[in-house]
mmCIF file as gemmi writes it, N, C-alpha and C atoms, coordinates in Angstrom:
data_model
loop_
_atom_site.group_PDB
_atom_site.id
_atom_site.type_symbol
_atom_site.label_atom_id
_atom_site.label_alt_id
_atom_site.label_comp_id
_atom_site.label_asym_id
_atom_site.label_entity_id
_atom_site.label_seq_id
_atom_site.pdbx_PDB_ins_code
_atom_site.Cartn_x
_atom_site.Cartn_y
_atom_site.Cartn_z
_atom_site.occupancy
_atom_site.B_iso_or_equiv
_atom_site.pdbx_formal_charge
_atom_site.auth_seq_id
_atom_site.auth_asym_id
_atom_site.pdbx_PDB_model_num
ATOM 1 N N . UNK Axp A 1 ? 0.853 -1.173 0 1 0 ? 1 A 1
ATOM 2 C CA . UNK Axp A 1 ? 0 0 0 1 0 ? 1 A 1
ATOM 3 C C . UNK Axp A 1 ? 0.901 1.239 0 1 0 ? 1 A 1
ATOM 4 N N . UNK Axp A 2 ? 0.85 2.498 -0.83 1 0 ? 2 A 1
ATOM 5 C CA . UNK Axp A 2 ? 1.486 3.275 -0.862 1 0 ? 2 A 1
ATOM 6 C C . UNK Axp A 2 ? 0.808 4.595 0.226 1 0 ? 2 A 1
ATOM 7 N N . UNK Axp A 3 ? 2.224 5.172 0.417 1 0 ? 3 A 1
ATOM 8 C CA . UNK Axp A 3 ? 1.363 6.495 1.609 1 0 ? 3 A 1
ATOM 9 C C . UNK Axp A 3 ? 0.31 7.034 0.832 1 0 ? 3 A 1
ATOM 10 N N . UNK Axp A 4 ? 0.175 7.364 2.296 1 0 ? 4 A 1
ATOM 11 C CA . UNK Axp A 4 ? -0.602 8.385 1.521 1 0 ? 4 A 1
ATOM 12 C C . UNK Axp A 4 ? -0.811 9.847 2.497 1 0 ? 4 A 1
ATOM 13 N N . UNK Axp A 5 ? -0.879 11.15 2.015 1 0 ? 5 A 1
ATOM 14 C CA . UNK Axp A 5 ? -0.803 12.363 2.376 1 0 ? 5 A 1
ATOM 15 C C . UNK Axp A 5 ? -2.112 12.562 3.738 1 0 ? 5 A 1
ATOM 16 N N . UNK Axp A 6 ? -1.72 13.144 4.643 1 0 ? 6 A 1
ATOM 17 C CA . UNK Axp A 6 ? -2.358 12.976 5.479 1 0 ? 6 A 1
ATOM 18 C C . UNK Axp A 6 ? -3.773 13.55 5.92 1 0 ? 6 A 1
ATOM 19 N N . UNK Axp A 7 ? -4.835 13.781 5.996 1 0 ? 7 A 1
ATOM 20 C CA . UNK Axp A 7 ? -6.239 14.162 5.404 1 0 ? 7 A 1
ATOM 21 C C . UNK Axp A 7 ? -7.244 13.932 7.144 1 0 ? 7 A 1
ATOM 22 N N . UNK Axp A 8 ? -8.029 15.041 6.784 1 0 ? 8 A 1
ATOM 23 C CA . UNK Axp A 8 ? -8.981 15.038 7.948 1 0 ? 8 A 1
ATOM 24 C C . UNK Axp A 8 ? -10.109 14.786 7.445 1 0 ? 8 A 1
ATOM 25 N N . UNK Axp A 9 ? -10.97 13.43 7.872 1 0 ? 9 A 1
ATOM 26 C CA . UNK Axp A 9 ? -12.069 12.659 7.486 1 0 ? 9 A 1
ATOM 27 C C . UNK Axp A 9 ? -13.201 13.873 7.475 1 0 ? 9 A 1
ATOM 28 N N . UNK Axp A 10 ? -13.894 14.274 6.496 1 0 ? 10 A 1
ATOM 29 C CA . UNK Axp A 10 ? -14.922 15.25 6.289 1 0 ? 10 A 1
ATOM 30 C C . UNK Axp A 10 ? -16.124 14.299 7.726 1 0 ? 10 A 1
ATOM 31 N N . UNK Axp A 11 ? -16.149 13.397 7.805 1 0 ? 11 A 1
ATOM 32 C CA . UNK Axp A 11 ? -17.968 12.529 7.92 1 0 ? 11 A 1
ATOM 33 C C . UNK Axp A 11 ? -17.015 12.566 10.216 1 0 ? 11 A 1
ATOM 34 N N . UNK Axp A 12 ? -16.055 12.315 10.094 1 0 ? 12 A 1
ATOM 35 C CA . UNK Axp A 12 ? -15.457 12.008 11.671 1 0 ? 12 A 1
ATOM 36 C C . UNK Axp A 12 ? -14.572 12.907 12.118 1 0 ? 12 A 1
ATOM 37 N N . UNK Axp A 13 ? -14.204 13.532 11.854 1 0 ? 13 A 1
ATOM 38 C CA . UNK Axp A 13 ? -13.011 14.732 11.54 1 0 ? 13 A 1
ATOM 39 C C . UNK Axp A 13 ? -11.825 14.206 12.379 1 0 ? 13 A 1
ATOM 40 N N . UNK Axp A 14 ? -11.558 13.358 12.024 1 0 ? 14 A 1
ATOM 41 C CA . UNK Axp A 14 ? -10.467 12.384 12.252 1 0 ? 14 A 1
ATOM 42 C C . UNK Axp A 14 ? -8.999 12.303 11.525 1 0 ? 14 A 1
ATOM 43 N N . UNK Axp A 15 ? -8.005 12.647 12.088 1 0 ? 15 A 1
ATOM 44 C CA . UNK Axp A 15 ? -6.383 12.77 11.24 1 0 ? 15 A 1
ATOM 45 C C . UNK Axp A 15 ? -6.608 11.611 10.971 1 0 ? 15 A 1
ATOM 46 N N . UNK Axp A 16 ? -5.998 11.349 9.482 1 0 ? 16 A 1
ATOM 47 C CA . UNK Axp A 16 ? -5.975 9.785 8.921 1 0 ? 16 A 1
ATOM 48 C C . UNK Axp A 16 ? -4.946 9.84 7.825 1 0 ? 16 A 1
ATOM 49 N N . UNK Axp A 17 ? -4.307 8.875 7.792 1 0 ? 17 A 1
ATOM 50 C CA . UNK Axp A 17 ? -3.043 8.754 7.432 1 0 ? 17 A 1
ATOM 51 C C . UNK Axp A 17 ? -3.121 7.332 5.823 1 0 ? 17 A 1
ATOM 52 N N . UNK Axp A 18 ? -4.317 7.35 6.027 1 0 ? 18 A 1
ATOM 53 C CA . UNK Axp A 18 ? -4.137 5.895 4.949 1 0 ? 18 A 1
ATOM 54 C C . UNK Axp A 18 ? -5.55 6.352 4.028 1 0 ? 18 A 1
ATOM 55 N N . UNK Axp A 19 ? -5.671 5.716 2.879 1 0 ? 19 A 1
ATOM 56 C CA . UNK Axp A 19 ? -6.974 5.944 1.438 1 0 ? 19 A 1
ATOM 57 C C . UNK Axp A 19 ? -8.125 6.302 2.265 1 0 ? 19 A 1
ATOM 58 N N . UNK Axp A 20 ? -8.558 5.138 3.381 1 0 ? 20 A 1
ATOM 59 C CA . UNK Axp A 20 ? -9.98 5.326 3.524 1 0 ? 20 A 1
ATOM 60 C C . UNK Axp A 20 ? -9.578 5.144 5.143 1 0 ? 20 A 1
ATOM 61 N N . UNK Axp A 21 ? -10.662 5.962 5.827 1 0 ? 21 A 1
ATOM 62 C CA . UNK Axp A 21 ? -11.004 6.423 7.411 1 0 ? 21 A 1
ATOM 63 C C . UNK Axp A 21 ? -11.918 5.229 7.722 1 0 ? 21 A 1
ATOM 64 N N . UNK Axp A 22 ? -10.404 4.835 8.809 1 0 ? 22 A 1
ATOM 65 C CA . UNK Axp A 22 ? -11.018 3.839 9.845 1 0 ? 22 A 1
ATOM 66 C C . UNK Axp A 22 ? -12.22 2.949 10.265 1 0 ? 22 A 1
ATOM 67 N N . UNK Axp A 23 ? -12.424 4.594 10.42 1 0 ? 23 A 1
ATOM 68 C CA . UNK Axp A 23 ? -13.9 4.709 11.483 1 0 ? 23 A 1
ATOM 69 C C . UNK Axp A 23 ? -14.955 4.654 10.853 1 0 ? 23 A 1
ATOM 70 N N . UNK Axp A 24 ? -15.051 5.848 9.495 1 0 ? 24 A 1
ATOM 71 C CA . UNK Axp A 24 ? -16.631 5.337 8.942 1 0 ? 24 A 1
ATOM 72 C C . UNK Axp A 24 ? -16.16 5.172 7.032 1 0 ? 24 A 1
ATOM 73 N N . UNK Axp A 25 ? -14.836 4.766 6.648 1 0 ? 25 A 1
ATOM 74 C CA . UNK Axp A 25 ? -14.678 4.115 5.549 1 0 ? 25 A 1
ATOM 75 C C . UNK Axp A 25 ? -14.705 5.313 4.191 1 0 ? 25 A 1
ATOM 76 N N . UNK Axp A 26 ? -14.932 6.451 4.678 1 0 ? 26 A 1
ATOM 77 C CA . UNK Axp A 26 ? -14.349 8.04 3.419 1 0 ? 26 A 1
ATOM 78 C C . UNK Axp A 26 ? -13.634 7.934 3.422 1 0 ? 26 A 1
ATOM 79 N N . UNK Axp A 27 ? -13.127 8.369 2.28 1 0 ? 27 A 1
ATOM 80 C CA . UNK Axp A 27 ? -12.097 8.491 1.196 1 0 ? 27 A 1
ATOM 81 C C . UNK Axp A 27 ? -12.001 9.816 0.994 1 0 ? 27 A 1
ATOM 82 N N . UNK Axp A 28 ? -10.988 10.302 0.609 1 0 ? 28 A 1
ATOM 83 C CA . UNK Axp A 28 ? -10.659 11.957 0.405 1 0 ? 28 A 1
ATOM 84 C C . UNK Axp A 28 ? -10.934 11.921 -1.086 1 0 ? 28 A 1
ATOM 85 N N . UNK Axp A 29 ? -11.318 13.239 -1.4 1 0 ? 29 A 1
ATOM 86 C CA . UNK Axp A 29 ? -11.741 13.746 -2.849 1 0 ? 29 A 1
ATOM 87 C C . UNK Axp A 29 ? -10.377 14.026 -3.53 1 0 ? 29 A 1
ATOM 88 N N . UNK Axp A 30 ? -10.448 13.743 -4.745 1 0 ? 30 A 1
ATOM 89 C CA . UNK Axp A 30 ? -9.13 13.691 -5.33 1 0 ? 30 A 1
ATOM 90 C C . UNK Axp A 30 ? -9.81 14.774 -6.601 1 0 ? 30 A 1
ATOM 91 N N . UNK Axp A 31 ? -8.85 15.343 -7.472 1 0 ? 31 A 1
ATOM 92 C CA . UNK Axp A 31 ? -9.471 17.225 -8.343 1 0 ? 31 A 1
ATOM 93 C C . UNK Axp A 31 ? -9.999 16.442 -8.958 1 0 ? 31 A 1
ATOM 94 N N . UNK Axp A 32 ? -9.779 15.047 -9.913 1 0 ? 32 A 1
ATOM 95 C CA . UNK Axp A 32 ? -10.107 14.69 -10.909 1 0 ? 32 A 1
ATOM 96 C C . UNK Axp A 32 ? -11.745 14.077 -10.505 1 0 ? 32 A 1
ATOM 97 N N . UNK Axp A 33 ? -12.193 13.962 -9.099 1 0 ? 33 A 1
ATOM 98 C CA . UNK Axp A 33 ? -13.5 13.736 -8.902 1 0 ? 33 A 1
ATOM 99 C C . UNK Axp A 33 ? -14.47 14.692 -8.855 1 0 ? 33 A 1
ATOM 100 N N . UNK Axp A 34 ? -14.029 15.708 -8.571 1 0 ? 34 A 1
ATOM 101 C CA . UNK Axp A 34 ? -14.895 16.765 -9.052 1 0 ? 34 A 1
ATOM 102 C C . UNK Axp A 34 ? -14.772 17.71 -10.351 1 0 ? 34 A 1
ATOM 103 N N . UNK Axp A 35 ? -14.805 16.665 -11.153 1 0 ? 35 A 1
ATOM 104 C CA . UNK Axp A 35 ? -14.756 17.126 -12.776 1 0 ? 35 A 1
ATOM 105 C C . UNK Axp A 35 ? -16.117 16.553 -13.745 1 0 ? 35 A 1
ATOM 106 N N . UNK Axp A 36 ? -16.84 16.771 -14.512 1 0 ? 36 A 1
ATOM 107 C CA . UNK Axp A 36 ? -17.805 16.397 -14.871 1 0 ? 36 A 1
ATOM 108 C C . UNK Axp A 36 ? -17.716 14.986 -14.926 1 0 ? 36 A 1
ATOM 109 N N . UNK Axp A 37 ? -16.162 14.71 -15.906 1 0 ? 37 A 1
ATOM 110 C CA . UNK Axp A 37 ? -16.09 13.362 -16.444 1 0 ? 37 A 1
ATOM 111 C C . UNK Axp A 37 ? -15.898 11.991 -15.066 1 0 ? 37 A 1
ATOM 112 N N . UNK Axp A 38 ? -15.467 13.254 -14.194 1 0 ? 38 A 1
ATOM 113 C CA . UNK Axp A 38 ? -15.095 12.192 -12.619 1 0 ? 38 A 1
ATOM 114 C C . UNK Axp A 38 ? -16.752 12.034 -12.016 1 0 ? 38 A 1
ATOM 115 N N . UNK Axp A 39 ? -17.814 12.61 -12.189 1 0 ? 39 A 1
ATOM 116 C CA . UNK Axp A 39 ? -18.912 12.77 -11.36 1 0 ? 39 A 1
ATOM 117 C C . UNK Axp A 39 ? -19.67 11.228 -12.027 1 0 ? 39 A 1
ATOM 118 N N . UNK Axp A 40 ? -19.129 11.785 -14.062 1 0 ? 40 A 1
ATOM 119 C CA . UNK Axp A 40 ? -20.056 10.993 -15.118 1 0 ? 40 A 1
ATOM 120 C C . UNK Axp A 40 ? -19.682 9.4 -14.669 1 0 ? 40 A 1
ATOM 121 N N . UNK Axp A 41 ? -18.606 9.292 -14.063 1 0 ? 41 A 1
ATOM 122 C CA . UNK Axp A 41 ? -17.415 7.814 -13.643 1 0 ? 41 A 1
ATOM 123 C C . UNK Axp A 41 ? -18.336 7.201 -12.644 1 0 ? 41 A 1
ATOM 124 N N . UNK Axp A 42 ? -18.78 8.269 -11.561 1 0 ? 42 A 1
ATOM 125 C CA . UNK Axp A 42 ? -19.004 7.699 -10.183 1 0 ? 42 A 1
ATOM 126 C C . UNK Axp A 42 ? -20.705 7.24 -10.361 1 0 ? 42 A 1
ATOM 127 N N . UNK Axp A 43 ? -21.146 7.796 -11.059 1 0 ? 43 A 1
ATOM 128 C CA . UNK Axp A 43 ? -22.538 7.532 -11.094 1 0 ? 43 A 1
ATOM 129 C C . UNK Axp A 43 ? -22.841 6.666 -12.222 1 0 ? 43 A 1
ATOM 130 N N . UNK Axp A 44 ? -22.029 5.948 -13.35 1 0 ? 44 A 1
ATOM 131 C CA . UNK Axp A 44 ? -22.077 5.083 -14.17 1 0 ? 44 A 1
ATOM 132 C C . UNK Axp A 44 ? -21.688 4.09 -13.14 1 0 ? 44 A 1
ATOM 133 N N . UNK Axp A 45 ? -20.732 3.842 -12.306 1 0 ? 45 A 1
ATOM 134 C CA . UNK Axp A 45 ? -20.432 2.94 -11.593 1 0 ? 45 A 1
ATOM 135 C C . UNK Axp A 45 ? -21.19 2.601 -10.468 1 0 ? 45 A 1
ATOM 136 N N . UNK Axp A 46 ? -21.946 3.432 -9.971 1 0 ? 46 A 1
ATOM 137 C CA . UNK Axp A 46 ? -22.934 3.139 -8.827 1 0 ? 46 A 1
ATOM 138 C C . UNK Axp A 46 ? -24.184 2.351 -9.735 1 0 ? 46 A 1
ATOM 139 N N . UNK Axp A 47 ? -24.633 2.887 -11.458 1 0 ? 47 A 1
ATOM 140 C CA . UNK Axp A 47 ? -25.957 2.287 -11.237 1 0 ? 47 A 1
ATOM 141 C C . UNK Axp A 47 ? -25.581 0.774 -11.81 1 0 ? 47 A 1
ATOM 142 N N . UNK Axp A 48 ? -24.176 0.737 -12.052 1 0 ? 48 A 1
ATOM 143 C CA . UNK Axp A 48 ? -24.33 -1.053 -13.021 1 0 ? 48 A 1
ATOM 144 C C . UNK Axp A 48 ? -23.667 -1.238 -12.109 1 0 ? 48 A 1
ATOM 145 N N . UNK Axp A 49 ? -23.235 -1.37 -10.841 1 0 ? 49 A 1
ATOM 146 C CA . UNK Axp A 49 ? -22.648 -2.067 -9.869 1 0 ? 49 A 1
ATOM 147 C C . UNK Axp A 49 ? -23.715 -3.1 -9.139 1 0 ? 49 A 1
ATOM 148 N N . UNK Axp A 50 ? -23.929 -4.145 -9.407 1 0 ? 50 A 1
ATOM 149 C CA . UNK Axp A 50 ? -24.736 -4.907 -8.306 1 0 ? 50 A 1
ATOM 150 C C . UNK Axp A 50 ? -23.559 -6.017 -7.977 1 0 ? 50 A 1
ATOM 151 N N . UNK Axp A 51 ? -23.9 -6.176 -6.173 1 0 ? 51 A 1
ATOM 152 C CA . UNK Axp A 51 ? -23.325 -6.614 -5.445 1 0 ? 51 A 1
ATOM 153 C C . UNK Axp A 51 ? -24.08 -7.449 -4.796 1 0 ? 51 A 1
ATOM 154 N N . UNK Axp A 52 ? -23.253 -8.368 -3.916 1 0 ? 52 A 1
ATOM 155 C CA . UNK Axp A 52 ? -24.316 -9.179 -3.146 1 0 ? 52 A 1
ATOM 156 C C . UNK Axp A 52 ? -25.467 -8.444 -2.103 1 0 ? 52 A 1
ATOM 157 N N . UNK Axp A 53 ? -24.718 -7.445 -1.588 1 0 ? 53 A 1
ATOM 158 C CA . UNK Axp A 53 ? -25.871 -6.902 -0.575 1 0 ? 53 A 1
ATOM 159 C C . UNK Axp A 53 ? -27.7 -6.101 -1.774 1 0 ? 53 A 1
ATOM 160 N N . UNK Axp A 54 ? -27.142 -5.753 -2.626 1 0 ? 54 A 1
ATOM 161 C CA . UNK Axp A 54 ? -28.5 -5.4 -3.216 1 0 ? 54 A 1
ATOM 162 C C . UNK Axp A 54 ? -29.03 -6.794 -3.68 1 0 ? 54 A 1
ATOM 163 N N . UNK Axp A 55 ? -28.54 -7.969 -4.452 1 0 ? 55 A 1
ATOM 164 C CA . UNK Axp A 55 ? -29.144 -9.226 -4.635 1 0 ? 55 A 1
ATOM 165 C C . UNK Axp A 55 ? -29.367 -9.457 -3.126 1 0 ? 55 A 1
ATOM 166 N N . UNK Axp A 56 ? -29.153 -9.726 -1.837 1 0 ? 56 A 1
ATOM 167 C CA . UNK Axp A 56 ? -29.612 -9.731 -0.506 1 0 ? 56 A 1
ATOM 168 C C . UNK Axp A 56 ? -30.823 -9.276 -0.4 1 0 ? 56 A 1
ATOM 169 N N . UNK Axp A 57 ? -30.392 -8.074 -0.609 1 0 ? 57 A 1
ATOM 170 C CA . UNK Axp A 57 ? -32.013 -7.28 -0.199 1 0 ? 57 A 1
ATOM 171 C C . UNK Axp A 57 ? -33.033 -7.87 -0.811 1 0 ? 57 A 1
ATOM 172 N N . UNK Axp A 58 ? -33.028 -7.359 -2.5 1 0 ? 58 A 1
ATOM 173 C CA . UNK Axp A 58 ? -33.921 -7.841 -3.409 1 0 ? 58 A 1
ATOM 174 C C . UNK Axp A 58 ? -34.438 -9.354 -2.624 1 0 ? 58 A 1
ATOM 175 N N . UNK Axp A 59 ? -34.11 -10.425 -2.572 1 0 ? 59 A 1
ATOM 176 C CA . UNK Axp A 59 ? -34.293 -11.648 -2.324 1 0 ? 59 A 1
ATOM 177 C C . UNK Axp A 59 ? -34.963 -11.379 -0.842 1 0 ? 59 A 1
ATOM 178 N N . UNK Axp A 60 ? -34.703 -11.407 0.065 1 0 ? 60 A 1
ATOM 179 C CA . UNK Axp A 60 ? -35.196 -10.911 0.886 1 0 ? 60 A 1
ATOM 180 C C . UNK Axp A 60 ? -36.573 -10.003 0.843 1 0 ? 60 A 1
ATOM 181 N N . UNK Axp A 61 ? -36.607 -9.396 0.454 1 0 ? 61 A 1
ATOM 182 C CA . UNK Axp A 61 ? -37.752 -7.965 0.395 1 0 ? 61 A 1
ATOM 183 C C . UNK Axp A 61 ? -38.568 -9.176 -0.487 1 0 ? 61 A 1
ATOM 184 N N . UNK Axp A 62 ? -38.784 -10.107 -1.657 1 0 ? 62 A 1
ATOM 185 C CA . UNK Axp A 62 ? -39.346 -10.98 -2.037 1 0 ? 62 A 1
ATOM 186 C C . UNK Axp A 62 ? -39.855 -11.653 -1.513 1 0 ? 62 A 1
ATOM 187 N N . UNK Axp A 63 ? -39.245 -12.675 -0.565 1 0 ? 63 A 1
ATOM 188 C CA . UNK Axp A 63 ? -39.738 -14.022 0.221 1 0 ? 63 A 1
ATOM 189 C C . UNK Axp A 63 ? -40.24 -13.275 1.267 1 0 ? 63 A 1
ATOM 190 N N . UNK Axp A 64 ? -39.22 -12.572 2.535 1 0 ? 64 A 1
ATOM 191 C CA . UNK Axp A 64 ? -39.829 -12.278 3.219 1 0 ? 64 A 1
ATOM 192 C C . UNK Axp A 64 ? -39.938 -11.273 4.037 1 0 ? 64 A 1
ATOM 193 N N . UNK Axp A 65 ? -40.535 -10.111 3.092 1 0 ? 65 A 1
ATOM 194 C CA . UNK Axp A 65 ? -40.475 -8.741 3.145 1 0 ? 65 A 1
ATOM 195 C C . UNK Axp A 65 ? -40.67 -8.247 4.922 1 0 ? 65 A 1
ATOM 196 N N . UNK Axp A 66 ? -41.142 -8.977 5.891 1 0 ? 66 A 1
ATOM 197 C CA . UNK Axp A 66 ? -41.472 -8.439 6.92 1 0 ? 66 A 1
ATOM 198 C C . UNK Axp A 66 ? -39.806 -8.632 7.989 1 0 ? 66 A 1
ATOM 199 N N . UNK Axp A 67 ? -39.398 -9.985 7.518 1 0 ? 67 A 1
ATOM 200 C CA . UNK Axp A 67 ? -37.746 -9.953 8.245 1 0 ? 67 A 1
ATOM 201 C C . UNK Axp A 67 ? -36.95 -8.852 8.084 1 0 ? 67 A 1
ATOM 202 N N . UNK Axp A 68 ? -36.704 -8.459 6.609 1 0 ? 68 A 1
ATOM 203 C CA . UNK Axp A 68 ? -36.056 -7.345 6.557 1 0 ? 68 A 1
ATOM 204 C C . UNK Axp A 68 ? -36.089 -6.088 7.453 1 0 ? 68 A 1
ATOM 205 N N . UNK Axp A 69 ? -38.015 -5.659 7.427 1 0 ? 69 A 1
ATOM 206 C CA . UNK Axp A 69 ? -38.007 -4.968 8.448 1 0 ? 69 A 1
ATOM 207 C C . UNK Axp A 69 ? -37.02 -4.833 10.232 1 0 ? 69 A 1
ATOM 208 N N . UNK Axp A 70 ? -37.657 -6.141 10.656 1 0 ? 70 A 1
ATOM 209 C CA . UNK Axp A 70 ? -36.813 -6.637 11.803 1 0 ? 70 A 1
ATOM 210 C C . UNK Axp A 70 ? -35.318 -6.681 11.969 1 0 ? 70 A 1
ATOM 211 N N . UNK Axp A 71 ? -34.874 -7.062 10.875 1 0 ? 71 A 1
ATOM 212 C CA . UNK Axp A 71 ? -32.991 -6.797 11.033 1 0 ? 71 A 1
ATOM 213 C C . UNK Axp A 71 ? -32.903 -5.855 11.041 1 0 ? 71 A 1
ATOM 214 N N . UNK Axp A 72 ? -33.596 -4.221 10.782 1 0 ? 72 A 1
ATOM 215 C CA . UNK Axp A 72 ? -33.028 -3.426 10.209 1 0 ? 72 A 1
ATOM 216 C C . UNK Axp A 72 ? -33.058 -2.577 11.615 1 0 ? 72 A 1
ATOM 217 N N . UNK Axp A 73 ? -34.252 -3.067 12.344 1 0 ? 73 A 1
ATOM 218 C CA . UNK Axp A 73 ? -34.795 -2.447 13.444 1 0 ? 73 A 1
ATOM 219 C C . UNK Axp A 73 ? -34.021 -3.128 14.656 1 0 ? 73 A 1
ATOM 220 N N . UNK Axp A 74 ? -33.281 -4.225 14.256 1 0 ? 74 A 1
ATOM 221 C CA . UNK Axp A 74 ? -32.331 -4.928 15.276 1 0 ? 74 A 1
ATOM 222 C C . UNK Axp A 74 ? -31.394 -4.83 14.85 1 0 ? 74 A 1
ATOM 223 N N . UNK Axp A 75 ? -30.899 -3.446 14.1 1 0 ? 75 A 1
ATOM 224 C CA . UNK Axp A 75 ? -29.132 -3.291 14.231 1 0 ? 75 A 1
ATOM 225 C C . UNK Axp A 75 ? -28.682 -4.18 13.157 1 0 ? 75 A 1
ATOM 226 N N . UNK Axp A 76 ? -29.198 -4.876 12.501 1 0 ? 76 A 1
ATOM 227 C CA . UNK Axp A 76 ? -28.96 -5.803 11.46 1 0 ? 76 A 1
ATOM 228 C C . UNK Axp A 76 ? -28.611 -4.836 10.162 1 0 ? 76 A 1
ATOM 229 N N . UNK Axp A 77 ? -27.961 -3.981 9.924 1 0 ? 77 A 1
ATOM 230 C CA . UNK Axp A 77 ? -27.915 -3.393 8.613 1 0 ? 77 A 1
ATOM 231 C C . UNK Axp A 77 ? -27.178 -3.634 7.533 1 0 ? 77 A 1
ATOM 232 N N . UNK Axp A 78 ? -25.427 -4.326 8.235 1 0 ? 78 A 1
ATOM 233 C CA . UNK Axp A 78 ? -24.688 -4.223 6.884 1 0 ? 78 A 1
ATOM 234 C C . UNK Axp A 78 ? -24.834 -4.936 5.928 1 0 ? 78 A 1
ATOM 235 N N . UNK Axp A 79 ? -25.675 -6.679 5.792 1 0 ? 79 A 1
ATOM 236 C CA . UNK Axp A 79 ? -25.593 -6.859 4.611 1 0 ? 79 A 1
ATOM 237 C C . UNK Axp A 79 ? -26.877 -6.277 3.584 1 0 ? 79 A 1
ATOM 238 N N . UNK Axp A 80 ? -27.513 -5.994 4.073 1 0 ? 80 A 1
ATOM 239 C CA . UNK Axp A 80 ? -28.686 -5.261 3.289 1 0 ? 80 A 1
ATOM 240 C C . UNK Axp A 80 ? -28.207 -3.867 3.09 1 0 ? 80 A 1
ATOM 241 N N . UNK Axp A 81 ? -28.684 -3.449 1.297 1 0 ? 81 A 1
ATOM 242 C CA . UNK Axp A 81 ? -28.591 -1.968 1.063 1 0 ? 81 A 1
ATOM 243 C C . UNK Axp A 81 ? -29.902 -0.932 1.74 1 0 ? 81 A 1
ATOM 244 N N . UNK Axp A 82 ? -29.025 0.47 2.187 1 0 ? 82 A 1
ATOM 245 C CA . UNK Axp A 82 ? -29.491 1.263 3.42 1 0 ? 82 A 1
ATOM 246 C C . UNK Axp A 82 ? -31.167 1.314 2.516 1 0 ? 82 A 1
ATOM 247 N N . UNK Axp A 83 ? -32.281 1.605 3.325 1 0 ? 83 A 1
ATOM 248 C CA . UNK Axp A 83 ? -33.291 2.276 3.019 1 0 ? 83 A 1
ATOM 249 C C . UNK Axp A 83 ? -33.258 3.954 2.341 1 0 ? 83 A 1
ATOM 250 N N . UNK Axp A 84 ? -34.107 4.096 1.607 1 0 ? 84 A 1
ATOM 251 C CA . UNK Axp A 84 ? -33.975 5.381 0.76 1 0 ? 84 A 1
ATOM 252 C C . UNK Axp A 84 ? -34.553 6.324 1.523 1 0 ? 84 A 1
């Protein structure tokens, strides 16, 4: 892993010394992400990205839409994607 320059977590305001913060997993903004073509990158990649946690959900919210509720309400969140 290469250094990396040292950065205060926008979301924990936390000194952090490595890509992504510890604590809640941000990443520092780099110029080329706030460029149209960097925005056009991040949001092509969010909508064709499926992962197991959205196949989770989906499947879930199918069979048995009322569990989901319950994990979510018992602290159960990370493998399911967040509510909108």
């Amino acid at each position: 892993m290469s250094a990396t320059e040292p950065w205060i977590c926008p979301t924990c305001a936390n000194r952090v010394t490595t890509p992504f913060c510890p604590m809640c997993g941000e990443s520092p903004l780099r110029p080329p992400d706030l460029t149209l073509r960097g925005i056009g990158a991040k949001v092509l990649h969010a909508v064709t990205t499926i992962d197991g946690r959205l196949l989770r959900t989906i499947w879930i919210l199918l069979r048995h839409p009322g569990e989901l509720t319950v994990a979510h309400l018992n602290g159960k969140r990370m493998p399911y994607v967040p509510p909108f």
